[in-house]
N, C-alpha and C positions, 0 to 999 in steps of 0.2 A: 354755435354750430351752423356752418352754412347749410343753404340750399339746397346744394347739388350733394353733401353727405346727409342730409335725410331723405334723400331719394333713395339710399340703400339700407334705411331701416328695413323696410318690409322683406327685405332678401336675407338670401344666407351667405352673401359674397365674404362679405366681413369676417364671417365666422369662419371662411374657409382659409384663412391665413393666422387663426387664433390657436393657441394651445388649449388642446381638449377639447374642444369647439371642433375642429378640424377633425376630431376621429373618423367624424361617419358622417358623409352628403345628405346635407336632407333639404332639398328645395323647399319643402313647406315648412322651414322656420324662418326668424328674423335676424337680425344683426345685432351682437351680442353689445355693439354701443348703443343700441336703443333700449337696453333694460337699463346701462350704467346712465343715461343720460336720463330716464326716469326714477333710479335710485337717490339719484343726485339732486332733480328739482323737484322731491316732495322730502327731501331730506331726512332718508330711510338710512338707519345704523343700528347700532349696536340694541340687542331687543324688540327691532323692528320686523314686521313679518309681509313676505310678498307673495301672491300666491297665483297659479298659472292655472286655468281648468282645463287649456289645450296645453299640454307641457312638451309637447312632442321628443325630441330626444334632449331634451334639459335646457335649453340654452337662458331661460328664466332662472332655474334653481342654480345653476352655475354660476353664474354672474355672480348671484346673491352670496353664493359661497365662497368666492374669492373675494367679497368686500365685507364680511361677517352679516348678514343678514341674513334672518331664517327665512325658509320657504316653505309650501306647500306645491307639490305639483301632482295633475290628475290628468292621466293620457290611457285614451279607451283602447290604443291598438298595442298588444301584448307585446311585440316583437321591440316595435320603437320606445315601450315603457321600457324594455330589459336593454338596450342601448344608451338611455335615458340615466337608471341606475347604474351602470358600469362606468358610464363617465364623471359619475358624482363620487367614486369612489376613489381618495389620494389617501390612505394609509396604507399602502404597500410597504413589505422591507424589499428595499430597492435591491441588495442582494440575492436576493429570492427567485424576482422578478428577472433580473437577470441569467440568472443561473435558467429559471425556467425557458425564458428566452431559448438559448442558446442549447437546451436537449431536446425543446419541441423542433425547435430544426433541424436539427444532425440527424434525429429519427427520424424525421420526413426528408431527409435525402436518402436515406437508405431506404425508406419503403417507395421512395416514389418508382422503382422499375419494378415492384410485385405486386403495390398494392391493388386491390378489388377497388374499376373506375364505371365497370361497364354494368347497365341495368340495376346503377342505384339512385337513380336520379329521376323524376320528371323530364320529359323530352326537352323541353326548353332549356337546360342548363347544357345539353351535349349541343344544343346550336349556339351558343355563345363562348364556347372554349374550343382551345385547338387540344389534340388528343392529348399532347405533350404537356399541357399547363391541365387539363385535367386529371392526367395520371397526379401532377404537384399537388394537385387544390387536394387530392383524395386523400395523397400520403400526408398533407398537413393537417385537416380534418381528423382524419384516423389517430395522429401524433396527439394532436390536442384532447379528444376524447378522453384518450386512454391515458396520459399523464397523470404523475401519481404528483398534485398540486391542492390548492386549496381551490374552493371555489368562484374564490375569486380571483387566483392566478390566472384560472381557466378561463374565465371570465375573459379577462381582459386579453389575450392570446386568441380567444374566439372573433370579439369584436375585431383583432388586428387583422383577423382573417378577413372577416366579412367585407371589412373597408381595401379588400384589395380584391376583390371581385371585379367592380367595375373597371379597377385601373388595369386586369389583364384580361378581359373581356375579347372576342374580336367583333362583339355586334354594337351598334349605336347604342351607348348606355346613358344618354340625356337624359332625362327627366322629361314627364310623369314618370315614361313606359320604357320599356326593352326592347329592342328592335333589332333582332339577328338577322336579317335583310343583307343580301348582295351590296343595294344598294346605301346601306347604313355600315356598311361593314371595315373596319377599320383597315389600316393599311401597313402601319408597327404595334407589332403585336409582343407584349413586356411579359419578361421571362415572371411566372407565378414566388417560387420562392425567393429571388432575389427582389421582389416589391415588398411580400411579407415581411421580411429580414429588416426592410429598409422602413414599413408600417410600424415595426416592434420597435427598433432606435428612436424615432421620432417619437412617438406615444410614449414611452421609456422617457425619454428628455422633456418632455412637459411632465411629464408626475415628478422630476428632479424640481423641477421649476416651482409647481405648483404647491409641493413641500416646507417652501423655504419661508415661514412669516405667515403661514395659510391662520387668519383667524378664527375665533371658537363661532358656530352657528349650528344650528338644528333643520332639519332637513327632510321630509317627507315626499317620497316621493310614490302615488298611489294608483294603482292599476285600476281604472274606475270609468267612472262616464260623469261628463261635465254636468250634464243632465241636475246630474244627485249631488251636487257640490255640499248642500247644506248638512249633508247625511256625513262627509267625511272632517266636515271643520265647524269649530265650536263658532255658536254667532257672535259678530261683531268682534276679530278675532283682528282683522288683516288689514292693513295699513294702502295698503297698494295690490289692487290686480291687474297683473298685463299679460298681456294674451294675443296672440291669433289664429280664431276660429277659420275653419275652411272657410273656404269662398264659394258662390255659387257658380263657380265657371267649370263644372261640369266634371272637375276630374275623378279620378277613382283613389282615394287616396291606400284604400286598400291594397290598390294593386300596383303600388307604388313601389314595395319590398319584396314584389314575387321573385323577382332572382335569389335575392337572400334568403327569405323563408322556403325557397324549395331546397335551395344547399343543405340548409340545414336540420332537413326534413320535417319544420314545424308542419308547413302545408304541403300539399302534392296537386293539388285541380285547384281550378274553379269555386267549384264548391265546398271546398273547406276554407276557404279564404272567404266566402261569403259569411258560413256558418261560425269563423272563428274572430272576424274583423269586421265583414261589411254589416253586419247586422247590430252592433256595436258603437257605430257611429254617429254622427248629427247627420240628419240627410241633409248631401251635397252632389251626389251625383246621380240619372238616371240607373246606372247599374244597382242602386240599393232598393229600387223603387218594385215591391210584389205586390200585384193589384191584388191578390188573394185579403189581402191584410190593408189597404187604401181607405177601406170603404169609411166615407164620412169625412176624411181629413182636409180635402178641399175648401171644407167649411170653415177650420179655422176657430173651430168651437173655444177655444181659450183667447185669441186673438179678440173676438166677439166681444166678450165677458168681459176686457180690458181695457178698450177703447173702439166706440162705431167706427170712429172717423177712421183709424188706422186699418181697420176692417172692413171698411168699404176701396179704400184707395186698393188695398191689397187683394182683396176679390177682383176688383177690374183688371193688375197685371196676370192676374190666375185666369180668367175670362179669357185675354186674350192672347195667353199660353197655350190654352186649350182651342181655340179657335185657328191658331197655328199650325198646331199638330197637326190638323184636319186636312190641311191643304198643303204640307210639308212634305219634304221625301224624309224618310225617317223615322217618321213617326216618331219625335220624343217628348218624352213624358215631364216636362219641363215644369207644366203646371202643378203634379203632385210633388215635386221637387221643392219646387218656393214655397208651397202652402206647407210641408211637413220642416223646413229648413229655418220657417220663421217661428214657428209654434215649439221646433228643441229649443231655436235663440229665445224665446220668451221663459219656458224653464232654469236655461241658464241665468239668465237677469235675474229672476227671482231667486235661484241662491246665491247669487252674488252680492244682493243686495241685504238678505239677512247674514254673510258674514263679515259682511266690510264695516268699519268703523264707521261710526258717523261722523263727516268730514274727510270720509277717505275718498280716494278714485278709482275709477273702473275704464283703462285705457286698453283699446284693443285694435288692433292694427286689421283692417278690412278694404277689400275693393268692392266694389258694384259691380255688375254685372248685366247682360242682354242676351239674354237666350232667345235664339230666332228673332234676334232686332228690337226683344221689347225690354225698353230699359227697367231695371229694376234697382232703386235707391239705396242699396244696403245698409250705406252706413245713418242713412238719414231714418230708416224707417226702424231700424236697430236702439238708435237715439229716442224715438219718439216715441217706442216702447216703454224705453227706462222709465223715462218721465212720466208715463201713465201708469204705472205700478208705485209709484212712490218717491223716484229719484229727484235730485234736485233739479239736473240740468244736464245737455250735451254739448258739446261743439264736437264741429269736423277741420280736421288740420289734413289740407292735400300733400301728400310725399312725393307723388309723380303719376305720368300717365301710362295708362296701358292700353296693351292691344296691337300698338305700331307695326310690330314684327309680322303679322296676318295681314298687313294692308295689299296686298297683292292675290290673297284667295278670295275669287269670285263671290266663294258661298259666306266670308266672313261678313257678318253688320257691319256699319261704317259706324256706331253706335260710340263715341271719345268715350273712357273707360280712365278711371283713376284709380290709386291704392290711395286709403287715406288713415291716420288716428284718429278715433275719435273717441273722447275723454267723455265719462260719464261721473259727477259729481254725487255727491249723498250727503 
Protein backbone atom coordinates (compact mmCIF):
# COMPACT_ATOMS: atom_id res chain seq x y z
CA UNK A 1 0.00 0.00 0.00
CA UNK A 2 1.40 3.27 -0.84
CA UNK A 3 1.76 6.33 0.96
CA UNK A 4 -0.29 8.70 -0.28
CA UNK A 5 -3.38 5.74 -0.02
CA UNK A 6 -2.98 5.48 3.59
CA UNK A 7 -3.41 8.98 3.96
CA UNK A 8 -7.23 8.20 3.34
CA UNK A 9 -7.57 5.67 5.86
CA UNK A 10 -8.69 7.84 8.37
CA UNK A 11 -11.47 9.36 5.90
CA UNK A 12 -14.67 8.33 4.70
CA UNK A 13 -13.69 9.35 0.81
CA UNK A 14 -13.24 5.70 -0.02
CA UNK A 15 -16.19 4.61 1.34
CA UNK A 16 -18.09 7.19 -0.46
CA UNK A 17 -17.65 5.39 -3.85
CA UNK A 18 -18.20 1.65 -2.09
CA UNK A 19 -21.32 -0.36 -2.28
CA UNK A 20 -23.26 0.05 1.02
CA UNK A 21 -20.57 1.99 2.42
CA UNK A 22 -21.95 4.74 0.26
CA UNK A 23 -25.55 4.79 1.64
CA UNK A 24 -25.17 7.36 4.35
CA UNK A 25 -22.10 10.45 4.57
CA UNK A 26 -20.65 10.10 7.66
CA UNK A 27 -17.36 12.06 7.95
CA UNK A 28 -16.49 10.53 11.22
CA UNK A 29 -15.64 7.21 9.75
CA UNK A 30 -12.73 5.49 8.03
CA UNK A 31 -11.96 4.06 4.79
CA UNK A 32 -13.37 0.64 4.28
CA UNK A 33 -9.63 -0.41 2.79
CA UNK A 34 -8.31 0.13 6.23
CA UNK A 35 -10.29 -2.60 7.97
CA UNK A 36 -9.57 -5.06 4.68
CA UNK A 37 -5.91 -4.10 4.88
CA UNK A 38 -5.94 -4.98 8.78
CA UNK A 39 -8.22 -8.06 8.20
CA UNK A 40 -5.58 -9.00 5.91
CA UNK A 41 -2.24 -8.43 7.96
CA UNK A 42 -3.31 -10.26 11.18
CA UNK A 43 -4.72 -12.81 8.85
CA UNK A 44 -8.40 -12.77 10.22
CA UNK A 45 -10.99 -15.46 8.34
CA UNK A 46 -13.17 -17.84 8.66
CA UNK A 47 -14.08 -18.04 12.80
CA UNK A 48 -12.22 -15.01 13.34
CA UNK A 49 -13.80 -12.31 15.24
CA UNK A 50 -13.34 -8.27 14.87
CA UNK A 51 -14.73 -5.89 17.07
CA UNK A 52 -15.33 -1.91 16.83
CA UNK A 53 -16.35 -0.08 20.18
CA UNK A 54 -16.98 3.21 17.98
CA UNK A 55 -18.88 1.40 15.18
CA UNK A 56 -20.44 4.35 14.02
CA UNK A 57 -22.51 3.51 10.84
CA UNK A 58 -20.71 -0.19 10.34
CA UNK A 59 -17.99 0.28 8.06
CA UNK A 60 -15.96 -2.22 10.60
CA UNK A 61 -18.86 -4.82 10.80
CA UNK A 62 -19.17 -4.64 6.90
CA UNK A 63 -16.05 -5.20 5.68
CA UNK A 64 -16.06 -8.07 8.03
CA UNK A 65 -19.19 -9.31 6.52
CA UNK A 66 -18.26 -9.18 3.05
CA UNK A 67 -14.92 -11.24 3.75
CA UNK A 68 -16.90 -13.88 6.33
CA UNK A 69 -15.59 -12.54 9.61
CA UNK A 70 -17.69 -12.18 12.60
CA UNK A 71 -17.95 -8.86 14.32
CA UNK A 72 -19.07 -7.08 17.21
CA UNK A 73 -19.99 -3.56 17.05
CA UNK A 74 -20.96 -0.84 19.94
CA UNK A 75 -22.05 2.70 18.83
CA UNK A 76 -23.50 4.93 21.74
CA UNK A 77 -25.58 7.38 19.34
CA UNK A 78 -29.05 5.76 18.49
CA UNK A 79 -29.78 7.18 15.21
CA UNK A 80 -26.17 6.18 13.50
CA UNK A 81 -26.56 2.53 15.40
CA UNK A 82 -30.00 2.15 13.39
CA UNK A 83 -28.06 3.34 10.05
CA UNK A 84 -25.40 0.99 11.13
CA UNK A 85 -27.94 -2.08 11.35
CA UNK A 86 -29.76 -1.25 8.00
CA UNK A 87 -26.78 -1.51 6.17
CA UNK A 88 -25.74 -4.85 7.63
CA UNK A 89 -28.85 -6.09 6.44
CA UNK A 90 -28.40 -8.19 2.65
CA UNK A 91 -31.23 -10.75 2.95
CA UNK A 92 -33.82 -8.84 1.21
CA UNK A 93 -36.25 -10.75 -1.50
CA UNK A 94 -35.15 -8.42 -4.08
CA UNK A 95 -38.64 -8.78 -5.61
CA UNK A 96 -40.17 -7.31 -2.60
CA UNK A 97 -37.72 -4.62 -2.36
CA UNK A 98 -38.48 -3.62 -5.68
CA UNK A 99 -42.01 -3.73 -5.81
CA UNK A 100 -41.85 -1.69 -2.42
CA UNK A 101 -39.62 0.57 -4.26
CA UNK A 102 -41.75 1.61 -6.82
CA UNK A 103 -45.44 2.04 -4.68
CA UNK A 104 -43.61 4.06 -1.94
CA UNK A 105 -43.08 6.49 -4.90
CA UNK A 106 -46.15 6.61 -6.99
CA UNK A 107 -47.77 7.25 -3.62
CA UNK A 108 -45.49 10.09 -2.79
CA UNK A 109 -46.29 11.65 -6.21
CA UNK A 110 -49.60 11.62 -5.54
CA UNK A 111 -49.54 13.01 -2.15
CA UNK A 112 -46.95 15.45 -2.73
CA UNK A 113 -49.60 18.43 -3.93
CA UNK A 114 -51.86 17.62 -0.52
CA UNK A 115 -49.84 16.36 1.72
CA UNK A 116 -49.43 18.07 5.44
CA UNK A 117 -45.65 20.13 5.05
CA UNK A 118 -46.35 23.14 7.16
CA UNK A 119 -45.68 23.21 11.07
CA UNK A 120 -44.41 19.64 11.31
CA UNK A 121 -40.94 20.12 11.53
CA UNK A 122 -38.42 22.01 13.82
CA UNK A 123 -37.59 25.48 12.10
CA UNK A 124 -34.24 24.47 10.77
CA UNK A 125 -35.54 21.76 8.27
CA UNK A 126 -38.06 24.63 6.57
CA UNK A 127 -34.55 26.73 6.19
CA UNK A 128 -32.90 24.14 4.29
CA UNK A 129 -35.61 22.94 1.60
CA UNK A 130 -37.34 24.96 -0.91
CA UNK A 131 -41.32 24.58 -0.43
CA UNK A 132 -41.56 22.41 -3.47
CA UNK A 133 -38.86 19.52 -2.31
CA UNK A 134 -40.47 19.90 1.07
CA UNK A 135 -44.04 19.36 -0.04
CA UNK A 136 -41.75 15.93 -1.74
CA UNK A 137 -39.61 15.10 1.40
CA UNK A 138 -43.42 15.17 3.31
CA UNK A 139 -45.26 13.08 0.69
CA UNK A 140 -42.29 10.55 0.78
CA UNK A 141 -42.05 10.42 4.51
CA UNK A 142 -45.74 10.07 4.95
CA UNK A 143 -45.53 7.13 1.74
CA UNK A 144 -42.89 5.30 3.66
CA UNK A 145 -44.51 5.51 7.22
CA UNK A 146 -47.54 4.20 6.16
CA UNK A 147 -46.60 1.28 3.68
CA UNK A 148 -47.98 -1.80 4.34
CA UNK A 149 -44.00 -3.55 4.16
CA UNK A 150 -41.84 -5.31 6.57
CA UNK A 151 -39.71 -3.78 8.83
CA UNK A 152 -37.16 -3.98 7.19
CA UNK A 153 -38.36 -2.84 3.83
CA UNK A 154 -39.16 0.17 5.69
CA UNK A 155 -36.20 0.29 6.78
CA UNK A 156 -34.12 0.54 4.13
CA UNK A 157 -36.57 3.08 2.01
CA UNK A 158 -36.15 5.19 5.18
CA UNK A 159 -32.35 5.28 5.08
CA UNK A 160 -32.77 5.97 1.12
CA UNK A 161 -34.57 8.86 2.32
CA UNK A 162 -32.52 10.25 4.85
CA UNK A 163 -29.38 9.88 2.42
CA UNK A 164 -31.05 12.23 -0.01
CA UNK A 165 -31.65 15.12 2.31
CA UNK A 166 -28.37 16.50 1.93
CA UNK A 167 -28.16 16.04 -1.71
CA UNK A 168 -31.51 18.22 -2.22
CA UNK A 169 -30.79 20.53 0.55
CA UNK A 170 -30.41 24.40 -0.63
CA UNK A 171 -28.24 25.19 2.74
CA UNK A 172 -24.36 24.24 3.09
CA UNK A 173 -24.58 20.64 4.03
CA UNK A 174 -20.59 20.04 4.64
CA UNK A 175 -19.78 18.42 7.49
CA UNK A 176 -19.68 18.74 10.98
CA UNK A 177 -22.87 21.35 10.84
CA UNK A 178 -25.73 22.56 8.62
CA UNK A 179 -25.57 25.77 7.38
CA UNK A 180 -28.86 27.38 5.85
CA UNK A 181 -26.90 30.75 5.36
CA UNK A 182 -27.30 33.16 2.26
CA UNK A 183 -24.01 32.90 2.07
CA UNK A 184 -23.54 28.89 2.26
CA UNK A 185 -26.53 28.60 0.21
CA UNK A 186 -26.50 26.55 -2.92
CA UNK A 187 -27.14 27.57 -6.20
CA UNK A 188 -28.84 23.97 -8.19
CA UNK A 189 -31.07 22.97 -6.25
CA UNK A 190 -32.12 18.66 -7.15
CA UNK A 191 -35.49 17.81 -7.75
CA UNK A 192 -36.32 15.70 -4.07
CA UNK A 193 -38.06 12.55 -5.59
CA UNK A 194 -36.22 12.21 -8.54
CA UNK A 195 -32.69 11.71 -6.08
CA UNK A 196 -34.91 9.34 -3.95
CA UNK A 197 -35.88 7.31 -6.95
CA UNK A 198 -32.17 7.38 -8.06
CA UNK A 199 -30.89 6.73 -3.88
CA UNK A 200 -33.46 3.37 -4.12
CA UNK A 201 -31.63 1.92 -7.72
CA UNK A 202 -28.44 2.44 -6.49
CA UNK A 203 -28.82 0.95 -2.90
CA UNK A 204 -31.22 -1.67 -4.85
CA UNK A 205 -28.02 -2.56 -6.99
CA UNK A 206 -25.50 -3.15 -4.19
CA UNK A 207 -27.83 -5.67 -2.27
CA UNK A 208 -27.84 -7.33 -6.04
CA UNK A 209 -24.16 -7.36 -5.77
CA UNK A 210 -23.80 -7.88 -2.20
CA UNK A 211 -26.11 -11.16 -2.58
CA UNK A 212 -23.95 -12.96 -4.94
CA UNK A 213 -21.22 -15.46 -2.90
CA UNK A 214 -21.89 -13.16 0.34
CA UNK A 215 -20.26 -15.76 2.97
CA UNK A 216 -21.67 -17.35 6.39
CA UNK A 217 -20.53 -14.78 9.45
CA UNK A 218 -22.25 -13.60 12.71
CA UNK A 219 -22.69 -10.22 13.50
CA UNK A 220 -23.54 -8.20 16.39
CA UNK A 221 -24.36 -5.19 16.19
CA UNK A 222 -24.98 -3.24 19.91
CA UNK A 223 -26.64 0.06 21.02
CA UNK A 224 -24.30 0.67 23.85
CA UNK A 225 -21.43 2.76 25.16
CA UNK A 226 -17.71 1.96 24.48
CA UNK A 227 -17.16 2.66 28.12
CA UNK A 228 -18.88 -0.89 29.00
CA UNK A 229 -17.34 -2.90 26.21
CA UNK A 230 -16.52 -5.81 28.74
CA UNK A 231 -20.22 -5.86 29.97
CA UNK A 232 -21.35 -6.77 26.06
CA UNK A 233 -18.38 -9.50 24.99
CA UNK A 234 -17.29 -12.50 26.66
CA UNK A 235 -13.23 -12.00 27.60
CA UNK A 236 -10.64 -12.72 25.63
CA UNK A 237 -13.02 -13.44 22.80
CA UNK A 238 -11.69 -11.00 19.71
CA UNK A 239 -8.89 -11.46 17.61
CA UNK A 240 -8.64 -7.73 16.30
CA UNK A 241 -10.18 -4.41 17.48
CA UNK A 242 -10.31 -1.42 15.07
CA UNK A 243 -11.66 1.50 15.77
CA UNK A 244 -11.96 5.41 15.79
CA UNK A 245 -12.63 7.15 18.80
CA UNK A 246 -13.59 10.92 18.36
CA UNK A 247 -10.89 13.12 18.37
CA UNK A 248 -10.45 16.07 20.71
CA UNK A 249 -10.80 18.76 18.05
CA UNK A 250 -13.84 20.01 19.51
CA UNK A 251 -16.66 18.85 17.39
CA UNK A 252 -20.13 18.12 18.45
CA UNK A 253 -20.61 14.91 17.04
CA UNK A 254 -24.18 14.81 18.32
CA UNK A 255 -25.11 17.39 16.33
CA UNK A 256 -23.81 15.99 13.45
CA UNK A 257 -27.31 14.35 12.36
CA UNK A 258 -29.53 17.21 13.48
CA UNK A 259 -31.01 17.57 9.95
CA UNK A 260 -31.77 13.86 9.89
CA UNK A 261 -33.05 13.48 13.47
CA UNK A 262 -35.31 16.47 13.16
CA UNK A 263 -36.92 14.99 9.80
CA UNK A 264 -37.56 12.23 11.24
CA UNK A 265 -38.88 13.58 14.42
CA UNK A 266 -36.48 11.45 16.65
CA UNK A 267 -35.35 14.90 18.28
CA UNK A 268 -36.83 18.48 17.87
CA UNK A 269 -34.19 21.06 20.17
CA UNK A 270 -31.26 21.18 21.59
CA UNK A 271 -32.05 19.68 24.33
CA UNK A 272 -33.32 16.41 23.51
CA UNK A 273 -30.23 15.92 21.39
CA UNK A 274 -28.26 16.64 24.55
CA UNK A 275 -30.51 14.24 26.65
CA UNK A 276 -30.77 11.60 23.85
CA UNK A 277 -27.08 11.56 22.34
CA UNK A 278 -24.71 14.12 24.00
CA UNK A 279 -24.84 12.64 27.35
CA UNK A 280 -24.06 9.30 25.95
CA UNK A 281 -20.90 9.98 24.58
CA UNK A 282 -17.02 9.84 25.31
CA UNK A 283 -16.39 13.56 26.17
CA UNK A 284 -14.98 15.19 23.00
CA UNK A 285 -16.56 18.27 22.72
CA UNK A 286 -17.11 21.59 24.98
CA UNK A 287 -20.84 21.43 24.35
CA UNK A 288 -21.06 17.97 26.53
CA UNK A 289 -19.26 19.71 29.21
CA UNK A 290 -22.15 20.54 32.72
CA UNK A 291 -20.21 22.10 35.31
CA UNK A 292 -23.26 20.91 37.58
CA UNK A 293 -21.71 17.31 37.33
CA UNK A 294 -17.49 18.32 36.67
CA UNK A 295 -16.83 18.56 39.98
CA UNK A 296 -13.54 16.57 40.89
CA UNK A 297 -12.81 15.35 37.26
CA UNK A 298 -9.96 17.52 36.50
CA UNK A 299 -8.18 15.38 38.79
CA UNK A 300 -7.96 12.58 36.74
CA UNK A 301 -8.60 10.25 39.74
CA UNK A 302 -8.26 6.95 37.62
CA UNK A 303 -5.42 8.48 35.48
CA UNK A 304 -3.76 8.93 39.05
CA UNK A 305 -4.28 5.30 40.27
CA UNK A 306 -2.54 4.03 36.81
CA UNK A 307 0.45 5.67 36.21
CA UNK A 308 2.09 9.25 38.13
CA UNK A 309 3.99 9.98 35.34
CA UNK A 310 1.06 9.93 32.82
CA UNK A 311 -0.77 11.95 35.42
CA UNK A 312 1.39 14.62 35.95
CA UNK A 313 2.32 15.27 32.13
CA UNK A 314 -1.57 15.30 31.78
CA UNK A 315 -2.23 17.81 34.70
CA UNK A 316 0.23 20.17 33.15
CA UNK A 317 -1.80 20.24 29.64
CA UNK A 318 -5.19 20.63 31.99
CA UNK A 319 -3.16 23.45 34.01
CA UNK A 320 -2.58 25.16 31.10
CA UNK A 321 -6.04 24.74 29.31
CA UNK A 322 -7.40 26.35 32.18
CA UNK A 323 -5.11 29.05 32.37
CA UNK A 324 -6.16 29.88 28.87
CA UNK A 325 -9.55 30.01 29.30
CA UNK A 326 -8.70 32.84 31.76
CA UNK A 327 -7.27 35.03 29.37
CA UNK A 328 -9.34 33.74 26.02
CA UNK A 329 -12.37 35.25 24.39
CA UNK A 330 -14.64 32.35 24.68
CA UNK A 331 -14.16 31.17 27.47
CA UNK A 332 -13.82 27.32 26.67
CA UNK A 333 -13.90 24.69 28.83
CA UNK A 334 -11.09 22.85 27.08
CA UNK A 335 -9.44 21.79 30.28
CA UNK A 336 -12.62 19.69 31.55
CA UNK A 337 -12.68 18.26 28.07
CA UNK A 338 -9.09 16.55 28.03
CA UNK A 339 -9.36 15.55 31.67
CA UNK A 340 -12.84 13.73 31.30
CA UNK A 341 -11.83 12.52 27.26
CA UNK A 342 -8.69 10.68 28.74
CA UNK A 343 -10.32 9.13 31.90
CA UNK A 344 -13.57 7.46 29.08
CA UNK A 345 -10.24 6.42 26.80
CA UNK A 346 -8.70 4.79 30.06
CA UNK A 347 -12.12 2.79 30.60
CA UNK A 348 -12.25 1.94 27.22
CA UNK A 349 -8.52 0.27 27.34
CA UNK A 350 -9.55 -1.55 30.04
CA UNK A 351 -12.29 -3.41 28.31
CA UNK A 352 -10.46 -3.86 25.57
CA UNK A 353 -7.92 -5.22 27.05
CA UNK A 354 -9.98 -8.02 28.96
CA UNK A 355 -11.63 -9.04 25.75
CA UNK A 356 -8.85 -9.36 23.27
CA UNK A 357 -6.90 -12.48 23.02
CA UNK A 358 -3.76 -12.69 24.14
CA UNK A 359 -1.50 -11.86 21.23
CA UNK A 360 -4.28 -10.03 19.61
CA UNK A 361 -4.25 -6.09 18.54
CA UNK A 362 -5.95 -2.97 19.59
CA UNK A 363 -5.48 -0.53 16.27
CA UNK A 364 -7.19 2.66 16.47
CA UNK A 365 -7.04 5.49 14.05
CA UNK A 366 -6.60 9.06 16.16
CA UNK A 367 -5.30 12.64 15.52
CA UNK A 368 -3.88 15.04 18.31
CA UNK A 369 -5.06 17.76 18.92
CA UNK A 370 -4.22 21.90 20.32
CA UNK A 371 -6.91 23.47 21.82
CA UNK A 372 -5.98 27.25 22.24
CA UNK A 373 -2.34 26.36 20.88
CA UNK A 374 -1.62 23.74 23.56
CA UNK A 375 -0.63 20.65 22.19
CA UNK A 376 -2.04 17.66 23.42
CA UNK A 377 -0.26 14.04 22.26
CA UNK A 378 -3.29 11.90 21.72
CA UNK A 379 -2.17 9.09 20.37
CA UNK A 380 1.03 8.93 22.48
CA UNK A 381 -0.45 9.47 25.65
CA UNK A 382 -3.54 6.86 24.63
CA UNK A 383 -0.32 4.34 23.95
CA UNK A 384 1.15 4.89 27.23
CA UNK A 385 -1.82 4.31 28.95
CA UNK A 386 -2.22 0.83 27.37
CA UNK A 387 1.06 -0.15 28.50
CA UNK A 388 0.45 0.96 32.18
CA UNK A 389 -2.57 -1.10 32.63
CA UNK A 390 -1.16 -4.23 31.30
CA UNK A 391 -0.57 -3.99 27.50
CA UNK A 392 2.37 -5.10 25.83
CA UNK A 393 3.32 -2.36 23.61
CA UNK A 394 2.30 0.78 21.27
CA UNK A 395 3.52 2.16 18.22
CA UNK A 396 2.38 5.16 16.18
CA UNK A 397 2.21 4.97 12.30
CA UNK A 398 1.61 8.69 10.69
CA UNK A 399 -1.29 8.61 7.87
CA UNK A 400 -1.10 12.46 7.20
CA UNK A 401 -1.13 15.97 8.43
CA UNK A 402 -3.89 18.22 9.48
CA UNK A 403 -5.10 21.30 9.98
CA UNK A 404 -3.71 22.98 6.62
CA UNK A 405 -7.14 24.05 5.33
CA UNK A 406 -7.40 26.78 8.64
CA UNK A 407 -3.93 28.21 7.88
CA UNK A 408 -5.33 31.47 6.87
CA UNK A 409 -7.68 32.18 10.25
CA UNK A 410 -5.95 34.46 12.39
CA UNK A 411 -7.53 32.80 15.56
CA UNK A 412 -6.35 29.23 14.18
CA UNK A 413 -2.78 27.68 16.40
CA UNK A 414 0.02 27.32 13.98
CA UNK A 415 0.27 23.97 16.21
CA UNK A 416 1.45 20.83 12.74
CA UNK A 417 -1.41 18.38 13.63
CA UNK A 418 -1.38 14.68 12.33
CA UNK A 419 -3.94 11.70 11.98
CA UNK A 420 -2.16 8.63 12.96
CA UNK A 421 -2.68 4.39 13.78
CA UNK A 422 -1.68 3.43 16.56
CA UNK A 423 -1.49 -0.34 17.20
CA UNK A 424 -1.65 -1.45 20.62
CA UNK A 425 -0.15 -5.21 21.34
CA UNK A 426 -1.41 -7.72 24.25
Amino acid sequence: MTTSAKSEYGSFRDSLRAPIHRWFTYPAGYSHKLVEAKIDEYGLGAGSTIADPFLGTGTTSLVAKMVGVNSIGVEAHGFVHWVAKTKMRSSYDLDELAQSIHQATQRAEMLAGRVQWTDIWPPLIYKCFTEDNLAQLSALRQSILELDATPHVRDFLKLALTSTLRVVTTAGAGWPYIAPSKRHAKKVVKHALQEFKARCDLMLSDIQQAQLGLPHSSHDIILGDARKLASYVEGETIDLILTSPPYLNNYDYADRTRLETYFWGIYDSWADITSGVRDHLIMAATTQVRMAGMNGIRECQGIRQVDGQIHRDLSSIIQRLEDMRAVRSGKKTYDYVVAGYFEDMLQVLEGAREILKSGGHFALVLGDSAPYGVHVPTEELVGRLAVAIGFSSYEIEPLRTRGGKWGHNPQRHKVPLRESILTIGK
